[in-house]
C-alpha positions in Angstrom: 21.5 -131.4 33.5 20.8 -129.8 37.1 22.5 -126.2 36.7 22.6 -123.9 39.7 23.2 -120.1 38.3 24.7 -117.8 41.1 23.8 -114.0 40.5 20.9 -115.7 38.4 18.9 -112.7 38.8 21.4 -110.7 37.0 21.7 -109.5 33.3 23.5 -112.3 32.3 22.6 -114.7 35.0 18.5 -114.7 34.1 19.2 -114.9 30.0 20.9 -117.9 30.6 18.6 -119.8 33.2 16.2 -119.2 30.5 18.5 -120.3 27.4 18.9 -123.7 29.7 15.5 -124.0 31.0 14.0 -124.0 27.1 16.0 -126.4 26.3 15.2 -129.0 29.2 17.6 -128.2 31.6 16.6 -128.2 35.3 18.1 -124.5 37.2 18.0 -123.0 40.2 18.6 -119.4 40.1 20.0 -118.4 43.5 20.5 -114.3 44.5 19.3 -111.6 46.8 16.8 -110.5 44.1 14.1 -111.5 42.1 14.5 -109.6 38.9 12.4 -108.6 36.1 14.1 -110.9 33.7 14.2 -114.0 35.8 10.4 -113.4 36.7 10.0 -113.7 33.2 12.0 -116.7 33.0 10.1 -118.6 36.3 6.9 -118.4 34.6 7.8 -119.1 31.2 9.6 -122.1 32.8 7.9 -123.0 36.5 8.7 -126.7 35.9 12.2 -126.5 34.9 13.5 -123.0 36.7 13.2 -122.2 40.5 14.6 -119.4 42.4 16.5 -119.5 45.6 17.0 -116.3 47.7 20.7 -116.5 48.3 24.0 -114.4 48.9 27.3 -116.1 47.8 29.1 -114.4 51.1 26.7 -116.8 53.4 27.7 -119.8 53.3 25.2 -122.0 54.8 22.5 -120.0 52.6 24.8 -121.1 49.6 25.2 -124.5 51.1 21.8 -125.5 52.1 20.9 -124.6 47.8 23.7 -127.2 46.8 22.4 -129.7 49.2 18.8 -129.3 48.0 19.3 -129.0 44.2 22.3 -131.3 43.9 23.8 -129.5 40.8 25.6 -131.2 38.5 27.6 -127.8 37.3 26.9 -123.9 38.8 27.5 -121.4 36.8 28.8 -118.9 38.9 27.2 -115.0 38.0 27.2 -113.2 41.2 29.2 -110.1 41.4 29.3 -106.4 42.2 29.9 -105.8 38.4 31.4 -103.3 36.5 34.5 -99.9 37.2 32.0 -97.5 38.3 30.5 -100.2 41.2 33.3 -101.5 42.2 34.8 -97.9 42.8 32.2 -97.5 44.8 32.1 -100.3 47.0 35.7 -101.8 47.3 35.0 -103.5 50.5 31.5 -105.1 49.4 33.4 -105.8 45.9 36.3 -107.8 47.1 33.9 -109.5 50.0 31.3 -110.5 47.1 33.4 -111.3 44.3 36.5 -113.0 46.1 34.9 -114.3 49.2 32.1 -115.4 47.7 33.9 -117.1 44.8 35.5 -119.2 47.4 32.3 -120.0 48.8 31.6 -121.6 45.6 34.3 -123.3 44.5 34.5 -124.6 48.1 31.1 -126.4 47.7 32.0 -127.5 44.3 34.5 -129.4 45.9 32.3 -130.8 48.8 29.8 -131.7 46.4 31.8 -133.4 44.0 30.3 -130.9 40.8 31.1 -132.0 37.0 32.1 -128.4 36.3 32.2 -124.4 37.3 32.1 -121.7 34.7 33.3 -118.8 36.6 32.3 -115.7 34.6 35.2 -113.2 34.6 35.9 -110.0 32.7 38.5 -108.2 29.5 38.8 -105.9 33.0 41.8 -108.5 33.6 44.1 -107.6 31.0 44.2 -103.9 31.8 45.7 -101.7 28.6 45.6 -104.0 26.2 48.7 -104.1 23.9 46.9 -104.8 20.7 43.9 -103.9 18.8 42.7 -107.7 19.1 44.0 -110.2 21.9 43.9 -113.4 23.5 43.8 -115.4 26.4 48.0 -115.3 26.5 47.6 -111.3 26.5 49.0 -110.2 30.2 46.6 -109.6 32.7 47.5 -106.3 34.6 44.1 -105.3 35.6 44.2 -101.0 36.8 40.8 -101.2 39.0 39.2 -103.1 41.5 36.6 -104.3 39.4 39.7 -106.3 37.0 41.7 -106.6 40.2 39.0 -109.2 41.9 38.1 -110.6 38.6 41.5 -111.7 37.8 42.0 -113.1 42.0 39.1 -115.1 41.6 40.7 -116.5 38.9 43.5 -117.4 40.1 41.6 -118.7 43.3 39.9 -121.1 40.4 43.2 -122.3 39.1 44.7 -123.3 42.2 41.3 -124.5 43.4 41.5 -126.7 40.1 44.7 -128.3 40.7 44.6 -128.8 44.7 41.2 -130.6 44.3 40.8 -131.9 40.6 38.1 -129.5 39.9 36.8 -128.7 36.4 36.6 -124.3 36.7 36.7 -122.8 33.4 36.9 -119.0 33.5 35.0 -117.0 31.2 36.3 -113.4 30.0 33.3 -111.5 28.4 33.0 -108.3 27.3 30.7 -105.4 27.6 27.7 -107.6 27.1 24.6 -106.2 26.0 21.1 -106.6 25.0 17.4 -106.7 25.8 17.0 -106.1 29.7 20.3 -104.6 30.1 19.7 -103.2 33.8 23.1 -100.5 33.7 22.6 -97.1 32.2 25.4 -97.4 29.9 26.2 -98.0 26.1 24.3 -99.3 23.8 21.5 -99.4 26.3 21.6 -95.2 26.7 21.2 -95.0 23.1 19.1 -97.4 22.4 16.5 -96.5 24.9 16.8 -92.7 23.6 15.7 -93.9 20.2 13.2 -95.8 20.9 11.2 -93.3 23.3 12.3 -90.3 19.8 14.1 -88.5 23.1 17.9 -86.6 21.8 20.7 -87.6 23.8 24.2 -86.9 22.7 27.1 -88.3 24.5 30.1 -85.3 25.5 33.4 -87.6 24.3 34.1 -91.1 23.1 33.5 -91.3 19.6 36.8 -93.2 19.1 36.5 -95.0 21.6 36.6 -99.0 20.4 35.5 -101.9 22.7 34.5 -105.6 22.1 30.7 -105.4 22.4 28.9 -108.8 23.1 25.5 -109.6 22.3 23.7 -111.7 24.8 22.4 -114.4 22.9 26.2 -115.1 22.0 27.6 -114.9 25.2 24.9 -117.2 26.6 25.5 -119.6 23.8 29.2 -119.8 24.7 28.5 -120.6 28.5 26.3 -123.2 27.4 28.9 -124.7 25.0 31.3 -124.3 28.0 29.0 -126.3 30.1 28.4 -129.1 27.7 32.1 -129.9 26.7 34.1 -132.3 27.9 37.5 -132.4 29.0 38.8 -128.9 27.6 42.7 -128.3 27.3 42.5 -124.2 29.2 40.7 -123.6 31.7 40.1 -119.7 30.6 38.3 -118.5 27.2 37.3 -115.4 25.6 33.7 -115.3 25.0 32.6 -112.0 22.5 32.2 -110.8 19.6 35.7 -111.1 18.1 35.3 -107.1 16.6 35.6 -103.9 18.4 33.6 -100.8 17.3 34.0 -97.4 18.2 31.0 -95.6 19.7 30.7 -93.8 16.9 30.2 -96.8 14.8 27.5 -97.6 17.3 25.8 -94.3 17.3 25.8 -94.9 13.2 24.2 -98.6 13.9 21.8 -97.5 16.2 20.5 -94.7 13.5 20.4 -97.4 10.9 17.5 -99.0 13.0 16.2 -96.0 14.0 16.3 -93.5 11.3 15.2 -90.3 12.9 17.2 -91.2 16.1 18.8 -88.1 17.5 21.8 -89.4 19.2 25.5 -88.0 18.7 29.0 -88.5 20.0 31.5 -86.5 20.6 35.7 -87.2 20.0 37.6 -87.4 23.0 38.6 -89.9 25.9 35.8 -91.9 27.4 35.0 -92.2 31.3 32.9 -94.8 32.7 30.4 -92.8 34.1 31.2 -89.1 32.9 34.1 -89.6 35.5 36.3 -92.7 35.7 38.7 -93.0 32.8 38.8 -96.1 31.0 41.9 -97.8 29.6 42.7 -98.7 26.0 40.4 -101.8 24.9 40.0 -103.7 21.8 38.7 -107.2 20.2 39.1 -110.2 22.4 40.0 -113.2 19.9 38.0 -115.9 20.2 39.9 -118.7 18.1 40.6 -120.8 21.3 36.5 -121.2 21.8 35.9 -121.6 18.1 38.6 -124.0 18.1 37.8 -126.1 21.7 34.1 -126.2 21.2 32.4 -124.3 18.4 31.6 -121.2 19.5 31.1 -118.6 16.7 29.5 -115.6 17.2 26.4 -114.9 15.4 25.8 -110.7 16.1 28.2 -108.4 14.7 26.9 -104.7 15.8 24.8 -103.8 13.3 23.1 -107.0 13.7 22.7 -106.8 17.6 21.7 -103.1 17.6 18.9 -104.3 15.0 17.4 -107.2 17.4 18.0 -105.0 20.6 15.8 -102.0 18.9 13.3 -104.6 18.0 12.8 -106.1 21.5 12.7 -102.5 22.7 9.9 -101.2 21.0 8.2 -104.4 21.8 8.4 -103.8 24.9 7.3 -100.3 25.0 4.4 -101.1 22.9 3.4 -103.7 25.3 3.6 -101.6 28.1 1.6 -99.8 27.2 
């Protein structure tokens, strides 16, 4: 397959250029960055994955990369991500992540794509009611961040049935892993044990979240990508568990015995600051059930291989 990868740069975006690329796939990775991660992935790759300087909000940048690669499905990545961003930029946030999404969906259509995975957020759903939900959980999202996530969505689903266009939206959830670019958990902690440096977080111990390793999240956009007709056009993709931060802080000691790395109880903030609402497990029985997707990391697991490519790539840095 052809796979253009907006935001292909990012976190997400590079691991899984590289995830199709190994396996034969031909992608272009198109954003306003080269990264680290995607370098990596270009010249592991240079037959198979290209990059395109590219912002989704210009759309004859965007345009001239669908006329020249001739994707058979995009796989659409670019965002300002996450509460703290988004709080920070509301204007750039709803210009990138809504205006841009039409962009793409727009030359979806013109180009007659197979498919769009739209990668969206558990920022949609707000407070979640339960400990574990699904995809019929309401979405009442609190912040801009879940606010744009969940109008692009929308945007997709009308976009779907006006133009017969395959968009499956993708909720994920707190994803994480080696080359991690955002300073938050498990990446704080993890990096703090590795370099033997204490760092104790002020309040969150109880904290619980879905955390997603990225090796499953990619496997579940790929899985996404290669299925045929599906009967939803939305899916979880996680872990299926949520852990509280102390639970974390207990994993990442497992793997690194002498870490020094504590949590507090209390309420935790995005960023020290922003508040976060109630979270949980996102059930992933619909994916398991539409196209095989099963999570392979539970936290202790992904903690483990996330220390290990860590402190290989301190040691090779140095």
């Amino acid at each position: 397959m052809r796979i253009l990868v907006t935001g292909g740069g990012g976190f997400i975006g590079a691991a899984l250029c590289g995830a199709l690329a190994a396996r034969g796939d031909h992608v272009l990775a198109v954003d306003i960055g080269k990264s680290r991660n995607l370098a990596a992935v270009l010249e592991a790759h240079p037959d198979r994955a290209s990059y395109r300087h590219g912002e989704v909000t210009e759309w004859a940048q965007l345009a001239q990369c669908f006329k020249e690669f001739a994707p058979d499905s995009v796989v659409h990545c670019a965002a300002i991500v996450g509460v703290t961003n988004s709080e920070a930029a509301p204007v750039a946030t709803l210009r990138i992540n809504v205006e841009g999404s039409l962009n793409v969906f727009n030359l979806a259509r013109l180009f007659d794509l197979r498919r769009v995975v739209n990668l969206s957020s558990e920022e949609v759903y707000g407070h979640f009611e339960a400990d574990r939900i699904d995809e019929t959980h309401a979405c009442r999202p609190v912040k801009l961040y879940g606010i744009s996530k969940y109008t692009v969505e929308q945007l997709a689903r009308d976009f779907s049935e006006s133009h017969g266009l395959s968009i499956v939206n993708v909720r994920t959830c707190w994803v994480y892993g080696p080359g991690l670019p955002r300073p938050r958990i498990p990446k704080t902690l993890v990096d703090a044990a590795v370099a033997g440096t204490p760092l104790h977080l002020p309040s969150g111990a109880d904290f619980r979240v879905d955390h997603t390793y990225i090796d499953d999240c990619v496997d579940g956009l790929i899985r996404i990508l290669d299925a045929g007709a599906l009967p939803h056009d939305t899916y979880n993709i996680a872990s299926g568990e949520a852990v509280s931060l102390s639970e974390i802080v207990a994993a990442v000691k497992a793997a690194v015995p002498h870490a020094d790395v504590t949590v507090t109880a209390g309420e935790y903030r995005h960023g020290g600051d922003l508040r976060a609402v109630r979270k949980g497990a996102l059930d992933v029985t619909r994916a398991r059930r539409d196209f095989g997707y099963v999570p392979r990391f539970d936290i202790r697991k992904g903690i483990t291989a996330y220390v290990e490519a860590a402190r290989k790539q301190t040691q090779g840095a140095q």
